[in-house]
C-alpha positions, 0 to 999 in steps of 0.5 A: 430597380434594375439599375441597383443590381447592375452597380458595383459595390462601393468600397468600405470608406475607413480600414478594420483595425487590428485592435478591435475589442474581440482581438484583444480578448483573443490575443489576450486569451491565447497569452494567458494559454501560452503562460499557463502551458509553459510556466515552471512547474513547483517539483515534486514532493516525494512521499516520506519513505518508511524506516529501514526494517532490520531483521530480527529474530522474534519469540511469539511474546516478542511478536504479539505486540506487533498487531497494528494496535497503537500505531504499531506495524502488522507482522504475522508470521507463518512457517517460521518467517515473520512478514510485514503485512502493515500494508494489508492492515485493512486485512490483517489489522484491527478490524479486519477479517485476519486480525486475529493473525496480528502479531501471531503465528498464523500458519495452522490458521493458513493452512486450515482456511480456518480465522477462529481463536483455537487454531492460535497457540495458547502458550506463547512461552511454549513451543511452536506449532509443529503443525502436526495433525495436518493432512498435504492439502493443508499443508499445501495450502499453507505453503501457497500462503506463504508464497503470497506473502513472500511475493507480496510482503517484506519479510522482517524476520524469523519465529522462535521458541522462548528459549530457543539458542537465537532467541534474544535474551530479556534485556537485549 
């Protein structure tokens, strides 16, 4: 037994080829890794942008269809500017905790932190809200609103009277 120890290794008879089977899955796995790296990538699509805006002037008749019902855009108005809020229209749509302010004049509603019916303008034929009858922090409140609406929102356009001379006439 002794003698086994003590004699050298013999040497392997026949050479390890290049082309075993698990080489060829590695070589074969490393170019599908190469390809999937460096194939060319399809470009991009870019996402449909939105019609252009064109301000206007708006009466509150004019205004009121612009609630987010019938495919049509969220606008509200407050302090006589007219925002686009189509993005928000979980907010301000139908559905949602503003929706009463769609296509309204939304300012005394602001500026009260009140959402109920009556703080509206009933006549939409008649004058604007004055907002008469609110203290500073009311209005201060209302003017905060509207600057996150500036800074948030396009603003489309500004709220008149009917009948007021920028008003559009019927038929234009």
């Amino acid at each position: 037994m002794a003698d086994e120890t003590d004699a050298p290794l013999s040497a392997p008879t026949h050479a390890q080829s290049i082309a075993s089977p698990i080489n060829l899955i590695l070589v074969s796995l490393l170019l599908v890794l190469v390809y999937l790296r460096l194939r060319p990538k399809p470009p991009p699509v870019l996402a449909k942008s939105p019609p252009p805006v064109v301000f206007q002037t708006f009466t509150p008749p004019m205004l009121k269809p612009y609630n987010g019902e019938n495919n049509m855009p969220v606008y509200l108005a407050v302090n006589g500017k007219v925002f686009d809020v189509s993005n928000g229209r979980n907010f301000y749509g139908p559905g949602g905790p503003y929706e009463n302010f769609a296509g309204r004049d939304a300012s005394r509603g602001l500026a009260c932190g009140s959402f109920d019916e009556d703080m509206l303008t009933k006549d939409l034929n008649g004058p604007l809200d004055d907002l008469k009858g609110l203290g500073d922090e009311e209005m201060e409140a209302m003017r905060g609103w509207e600057e996150r609406f500036d800074e948030k929102y396009l603003v489309v356009g500004k709220l008149v009277a009917v009948g007021h001379p920028e008003a559009p006439k019927k038929g234009s």
